[in-house]
N, C-alpha and C positions, 0 to 999 in steps of 0.2 A: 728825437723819435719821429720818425713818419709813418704816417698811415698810408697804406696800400689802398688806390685805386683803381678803378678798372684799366684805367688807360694805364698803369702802370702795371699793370699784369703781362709777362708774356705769352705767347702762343703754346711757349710748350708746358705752361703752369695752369695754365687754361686748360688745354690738352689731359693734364693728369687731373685736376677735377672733375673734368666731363667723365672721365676714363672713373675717378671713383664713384661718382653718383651712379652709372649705371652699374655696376659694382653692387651697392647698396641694394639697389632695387631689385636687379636680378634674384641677389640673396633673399629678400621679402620677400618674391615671389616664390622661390623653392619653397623657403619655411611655411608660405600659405598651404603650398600643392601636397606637402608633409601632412600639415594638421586634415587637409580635407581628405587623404587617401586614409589615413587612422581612422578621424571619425564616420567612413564610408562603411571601413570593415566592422568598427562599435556597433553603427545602427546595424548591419546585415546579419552579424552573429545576434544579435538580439530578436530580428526576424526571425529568425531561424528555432528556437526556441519552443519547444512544444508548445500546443495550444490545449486548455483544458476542455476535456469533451461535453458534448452537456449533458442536462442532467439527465431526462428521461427521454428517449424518443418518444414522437408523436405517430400515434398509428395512424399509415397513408391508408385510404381509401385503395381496394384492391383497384392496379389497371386495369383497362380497357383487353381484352387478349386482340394481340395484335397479330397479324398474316404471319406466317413464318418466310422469311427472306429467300429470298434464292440462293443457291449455291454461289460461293464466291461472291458475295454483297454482304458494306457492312453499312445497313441498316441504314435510318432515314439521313436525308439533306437539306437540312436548311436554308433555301436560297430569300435575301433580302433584294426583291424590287432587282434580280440577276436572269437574263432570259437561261433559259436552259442548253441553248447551244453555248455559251458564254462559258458557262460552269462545267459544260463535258470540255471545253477546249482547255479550261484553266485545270482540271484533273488530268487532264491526256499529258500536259506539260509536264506538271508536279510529279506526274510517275515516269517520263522520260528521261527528266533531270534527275531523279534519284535511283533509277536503272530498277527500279519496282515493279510489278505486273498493278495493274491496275486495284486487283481483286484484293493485295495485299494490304492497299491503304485506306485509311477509315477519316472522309472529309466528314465536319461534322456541322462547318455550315459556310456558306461563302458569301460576303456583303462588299459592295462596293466604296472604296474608301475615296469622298472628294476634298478637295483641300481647298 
């Protein structure tokens, strides 16, 4: 009886081990990307889920009566630390890319993202 050693291995046995470990692994991998796409959809149906309402509303304080808008404007803008030419050029965009009149879109605030 002899034992198989490296140097007694050939190229092309070598060849088909290489060829089944990646084999192996690939197949782990799918099985992992299975179980994560399952329990993706688990948690999101569970999100989804109605939420129970509470119990009593708390009566707000009546608003402030606010100006009544102009025609065609929807209502205030919140800009963070955003000059105001910034914010009409970043709207001007946003309704050219989506072929909208201006009047039709409702920004409701716009902040600068740095990374």
């Amino acid at each position: 009886m002899t034992m198989l050693t490296a140097n007694a291995m050939g190229i092309g046995a070598a060849a088909v081990y290489a060829l089944l470990g990646y084999a192996v692994v690939f197949f782990g991998l799918i099985l992992l990307m299975i179980v994560v796409i399952i329990m993706g959809k688990i948690f999101s149906a569970k999100k989804e889920a109605p939420v129970a309402a509470p119990a009593a509303p708390v009566a707000a304080p009546a608003p402030e009566k606010e100006a009544p808008a102009a025609p065609g404007t929807a209502g205030q803008l919140k800009t963070y630390d955003v000059p105001a030419k910034t914010c009409a050029m970043l709207m001007a965009i946003v309704a050219d890319k989506m072929g909208k009149p201006l009047n039709e879109l409702r920004f409701i605030s716009i902040k600068e993202v740095k990374e």
